[in-house]
C-alpha positions in Angstrom: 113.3 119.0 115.3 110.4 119.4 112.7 111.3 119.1 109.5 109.5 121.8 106.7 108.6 119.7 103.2 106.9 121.6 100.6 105.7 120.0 97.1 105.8 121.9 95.3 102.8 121.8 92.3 103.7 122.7 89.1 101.5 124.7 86.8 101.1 121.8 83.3 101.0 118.1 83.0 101.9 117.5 86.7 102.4 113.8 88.2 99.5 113.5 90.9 101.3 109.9 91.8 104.1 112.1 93.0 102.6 114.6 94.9 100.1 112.1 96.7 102.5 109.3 96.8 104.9 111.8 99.1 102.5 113.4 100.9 100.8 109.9 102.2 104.1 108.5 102.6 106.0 111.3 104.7 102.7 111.4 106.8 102.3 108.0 107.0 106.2 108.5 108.7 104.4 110.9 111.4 101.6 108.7 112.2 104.5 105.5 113.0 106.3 108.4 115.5 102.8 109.3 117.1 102.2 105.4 117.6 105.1 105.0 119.6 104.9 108.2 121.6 107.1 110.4 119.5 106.6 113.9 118.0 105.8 113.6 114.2 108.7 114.5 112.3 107.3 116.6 109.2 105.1 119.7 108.5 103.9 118.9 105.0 102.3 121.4 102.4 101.7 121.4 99.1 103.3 124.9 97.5 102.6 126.5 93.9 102.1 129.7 92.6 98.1 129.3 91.8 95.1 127.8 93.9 94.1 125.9 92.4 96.6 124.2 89.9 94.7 123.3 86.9 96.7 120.3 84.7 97.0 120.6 81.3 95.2 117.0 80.3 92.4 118.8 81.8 91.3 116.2 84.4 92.4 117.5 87.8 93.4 120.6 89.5 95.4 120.6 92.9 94.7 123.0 95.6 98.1 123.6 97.4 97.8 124.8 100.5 100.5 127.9 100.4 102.0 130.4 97.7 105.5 130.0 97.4 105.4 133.4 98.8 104.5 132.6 102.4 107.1 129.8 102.9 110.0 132.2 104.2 112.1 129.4 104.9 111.9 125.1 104.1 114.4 122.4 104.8 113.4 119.8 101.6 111.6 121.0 98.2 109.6 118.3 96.7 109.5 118.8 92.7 106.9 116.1 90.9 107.6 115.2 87.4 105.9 117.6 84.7 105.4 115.6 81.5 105.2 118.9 79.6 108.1 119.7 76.9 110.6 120.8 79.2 111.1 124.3 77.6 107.6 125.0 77.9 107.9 123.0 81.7 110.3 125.7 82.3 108.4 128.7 80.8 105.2 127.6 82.4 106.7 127.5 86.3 109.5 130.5 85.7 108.1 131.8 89.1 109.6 128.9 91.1 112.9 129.9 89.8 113.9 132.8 92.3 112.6 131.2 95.0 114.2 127.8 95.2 116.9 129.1 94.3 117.1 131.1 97.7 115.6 128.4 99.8 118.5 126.4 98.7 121.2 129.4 99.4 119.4 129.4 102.6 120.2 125.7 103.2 116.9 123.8 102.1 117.7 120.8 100.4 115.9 119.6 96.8 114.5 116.6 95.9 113.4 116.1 91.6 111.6 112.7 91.0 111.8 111.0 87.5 112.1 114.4 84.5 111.1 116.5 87.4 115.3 116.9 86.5 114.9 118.8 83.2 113.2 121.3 85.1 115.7 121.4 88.3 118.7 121.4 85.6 116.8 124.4 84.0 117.7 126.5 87.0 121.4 125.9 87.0 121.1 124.3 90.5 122.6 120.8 88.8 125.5 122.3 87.0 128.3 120.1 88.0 126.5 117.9 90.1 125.4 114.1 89.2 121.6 113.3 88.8 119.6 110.9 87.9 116.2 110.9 85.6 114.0 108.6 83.7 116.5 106.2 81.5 114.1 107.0 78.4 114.9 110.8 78.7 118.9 110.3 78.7 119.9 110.9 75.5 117.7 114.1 75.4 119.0 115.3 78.7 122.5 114.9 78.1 122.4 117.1 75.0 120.0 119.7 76.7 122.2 120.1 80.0 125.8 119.0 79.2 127.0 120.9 82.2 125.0 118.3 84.2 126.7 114.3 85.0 123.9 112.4 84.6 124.1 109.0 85.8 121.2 107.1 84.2 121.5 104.0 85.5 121.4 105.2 89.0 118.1 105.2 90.7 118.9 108.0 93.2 121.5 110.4 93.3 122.6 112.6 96.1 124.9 115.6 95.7 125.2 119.1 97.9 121.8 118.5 99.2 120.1 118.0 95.6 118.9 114.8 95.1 117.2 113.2 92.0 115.2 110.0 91.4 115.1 107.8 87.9 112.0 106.4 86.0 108.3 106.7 86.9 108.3 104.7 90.4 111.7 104.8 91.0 110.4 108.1 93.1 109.4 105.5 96.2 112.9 104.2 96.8 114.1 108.1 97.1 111.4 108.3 99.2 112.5 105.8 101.2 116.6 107.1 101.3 115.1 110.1 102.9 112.8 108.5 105.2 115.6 106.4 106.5 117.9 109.6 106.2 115.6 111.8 108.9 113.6 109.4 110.4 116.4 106.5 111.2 116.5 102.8 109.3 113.7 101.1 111.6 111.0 103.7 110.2 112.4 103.3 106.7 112.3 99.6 106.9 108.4 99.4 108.8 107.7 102.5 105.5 108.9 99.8 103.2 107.1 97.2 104.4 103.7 99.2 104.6 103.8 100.6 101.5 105.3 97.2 99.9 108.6 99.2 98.4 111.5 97.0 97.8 114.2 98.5 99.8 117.9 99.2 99.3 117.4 99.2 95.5 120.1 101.6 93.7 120.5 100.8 90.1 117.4 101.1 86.9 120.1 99.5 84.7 117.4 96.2 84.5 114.9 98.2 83.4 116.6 99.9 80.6 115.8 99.3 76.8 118.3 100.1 74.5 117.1 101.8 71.6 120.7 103.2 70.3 121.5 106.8 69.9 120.4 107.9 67.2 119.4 111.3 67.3 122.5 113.4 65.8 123.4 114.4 62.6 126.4 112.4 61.9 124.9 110.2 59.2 128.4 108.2 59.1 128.0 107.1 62.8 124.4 107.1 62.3 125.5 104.1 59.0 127.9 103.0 61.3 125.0 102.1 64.4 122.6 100.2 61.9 125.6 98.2 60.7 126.2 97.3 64.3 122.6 96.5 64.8 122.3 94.3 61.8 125.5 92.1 62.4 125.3 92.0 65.7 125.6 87.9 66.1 129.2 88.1 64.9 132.3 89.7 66.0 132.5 93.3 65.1 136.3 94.9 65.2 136.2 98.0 65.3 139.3 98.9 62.7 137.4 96.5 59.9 134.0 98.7 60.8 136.6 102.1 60.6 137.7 100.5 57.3 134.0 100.0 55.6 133.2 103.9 56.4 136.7 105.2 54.8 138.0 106.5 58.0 140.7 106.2 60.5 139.9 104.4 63.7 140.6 107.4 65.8 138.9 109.3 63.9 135.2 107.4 63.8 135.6 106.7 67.4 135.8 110.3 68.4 132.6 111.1 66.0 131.2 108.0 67.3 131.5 109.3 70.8 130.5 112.6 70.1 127.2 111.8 68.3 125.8 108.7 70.6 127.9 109.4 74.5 129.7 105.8 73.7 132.5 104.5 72.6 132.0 102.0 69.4 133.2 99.0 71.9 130.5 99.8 74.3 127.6 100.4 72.2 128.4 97.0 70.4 128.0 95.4 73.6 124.9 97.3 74.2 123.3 96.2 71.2 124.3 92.4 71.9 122.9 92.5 75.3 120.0 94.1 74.5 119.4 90.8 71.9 120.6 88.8 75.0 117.6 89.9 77.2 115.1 89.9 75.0 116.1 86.4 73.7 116.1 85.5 77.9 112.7 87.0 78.3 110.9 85.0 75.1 112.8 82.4 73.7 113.8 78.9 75.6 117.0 78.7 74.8 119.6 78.5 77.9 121.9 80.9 78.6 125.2 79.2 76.4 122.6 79.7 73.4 121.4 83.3 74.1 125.5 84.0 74.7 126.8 82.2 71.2 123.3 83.3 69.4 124.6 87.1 69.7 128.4 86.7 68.6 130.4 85.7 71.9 131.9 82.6 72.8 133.9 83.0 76.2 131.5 81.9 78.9 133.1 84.9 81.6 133.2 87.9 79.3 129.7 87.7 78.5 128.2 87.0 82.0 130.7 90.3 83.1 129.3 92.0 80.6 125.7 91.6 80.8 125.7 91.8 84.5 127.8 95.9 84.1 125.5 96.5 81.8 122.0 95.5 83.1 123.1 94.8 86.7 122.1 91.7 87.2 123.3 87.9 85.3 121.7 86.4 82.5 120.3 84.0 84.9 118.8 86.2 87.4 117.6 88.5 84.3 115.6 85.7 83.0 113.9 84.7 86.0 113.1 87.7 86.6 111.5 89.0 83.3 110.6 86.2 81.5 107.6 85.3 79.5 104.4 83.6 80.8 105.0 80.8 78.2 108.3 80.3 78.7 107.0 79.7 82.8 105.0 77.1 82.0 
């Protein structure tokens, strides 16, 4: 049975990669059917609520093909990423509001790539559901939609129909879930291969850069974090860090938790592994050195920790992202 995707095409600073990366690839998905004598499997348009769409750098406009007015019904709503400021994101495509929210009443199902999510979790449609968004956006997210579990290290999420893709080209492996999803594993596998997508991949953890949380107005936790970030090559407890701020342990934990989403142990090992990698990706030193250079000497609980952290071991980390020089 044909399946109905509209893109939509948001009025402002709109993601073309988005909307012409899905459309080639969900067509690409019909032509494979054709070629082996099967009916293609989508009807795609591109949707707005102006032709054309002009972009706010000024550069392009889009043409969609259909006002959001003559799709009646639609099984899976495309929304690109719009690098605008998400309240002015949200005031600029308003009109979309009404209308996905029906078409997901009515059973459609949504997919938001990269901050495509601050717009979706402007509707209400993620309240109480997990998503996923560009791991440089968190922090910002989390305090714009706490109503929203946001799961940044996930690449994809799926839940009640909604799903939601990380950072920047992250969007192709969601692609790819949904090929496989309608089209059957063989497809999503010969998509993969066309396109050059590495498939099966779930997590953006290696990819993010911790840059600590440091966007509240606590300025104890906020004395607290650039103590951390300073000492970070020796062993931090946290009742002696409690201590040098005058206060309880319970009671900096819970500001601590309320200003940055961590707890004090987890954002010291944060801050060590994020020394870790970038001593892995520029320095020569093996992976004992990296591990005793940033404060810990059992051999296990650092390798467990990086790899919950980033995903992947130290080892596997550095051959994956280290420097030219340190190649040759």
């Amino acid at each position: 049975m044909e399946k109905h995707i509209s893109i939509l095409i948001p009025k402002g600073h709109t993601s073309l990669v988005n909307i012409v990366g899905t459309h080639q690839i969900f067509n690409q998905v019909n032509s494979f059917l054709r070629e082996r004598g099967k009916p293609a499997l989508f009807k795609i348009e591109l949707v707005g609520i102006s032709i054309p769409t002009a972009q706010s750098n000024g550069l392009f406009s889009v043409n969609p093909e259909k006002y959001i007015e003559d799709i009646s019904r639609t099984d899976l709503i495309i929304i690109p990423a719009i690098h605008d400021d998400p309240e002015i994101a949200f005031k600029n495509n308003r009109r979309f509001v009404p209308w996905l929210k029906q078409q997901y009443s009515n059973g459609a199902e949504i997919a938001s790539l990269c901050v495509a999510a601050f717009f979706l979790a402007s509707t209400g449609l993620l309240n109480g559901k997990q998503c996923s968004t560009h791991w440089i956006h968190a922090d910002n997210f989390r305090k714009m939609f706490p109503e929203v579990h946001l799961v940044d290290d996930k690449i994809m999420t799926e839940d009640q129909g909604i799903y939601t893709s990380g950072g920047a080209y992250s969007y192709l492996n969601l692609l790819l879930y949904l090929v496989e999803k309608f089209a059957g594993r063989d497809i999503a596998i010969l998509t993969a291969k066309t396109f050059m997508i590495d498939i099966d991949k779930a997590s953006q953890s290696p990819f993010i850069m911790f840059r600590g949380q440091k966007e509240h107005e606590d300025h104890v936790v906020r004395k607290a974090q650039e103590y951390i970030e300073k000492n970070f090559n020796e062993k931090i407890p946290v009742n002696e860090l409690a201590s040098k701020f005058a206060l309880s342990r319970r009671s900096l934990e819970r500001r601590f938790k309320k200003a940055t989403h961590n707890t004090i142990t987890t954002y010291i090992q944060r801050v060590k592994v994020e020394a870790a990698k970038r001593s892995l990706e520029a320095s020569r030193e093996n992976v004992n050195e990296v591990m005793y250079g940033i404060g810990y000497s059992d051999e296990k609980s650092f390798r467990q920790t990086f790899k919950k952290i980033t995903g992947i071991s130290p080892a596997q980390y550095r051959n994956k992202y280290k420097s030219n020089e340190i190649r040759s």
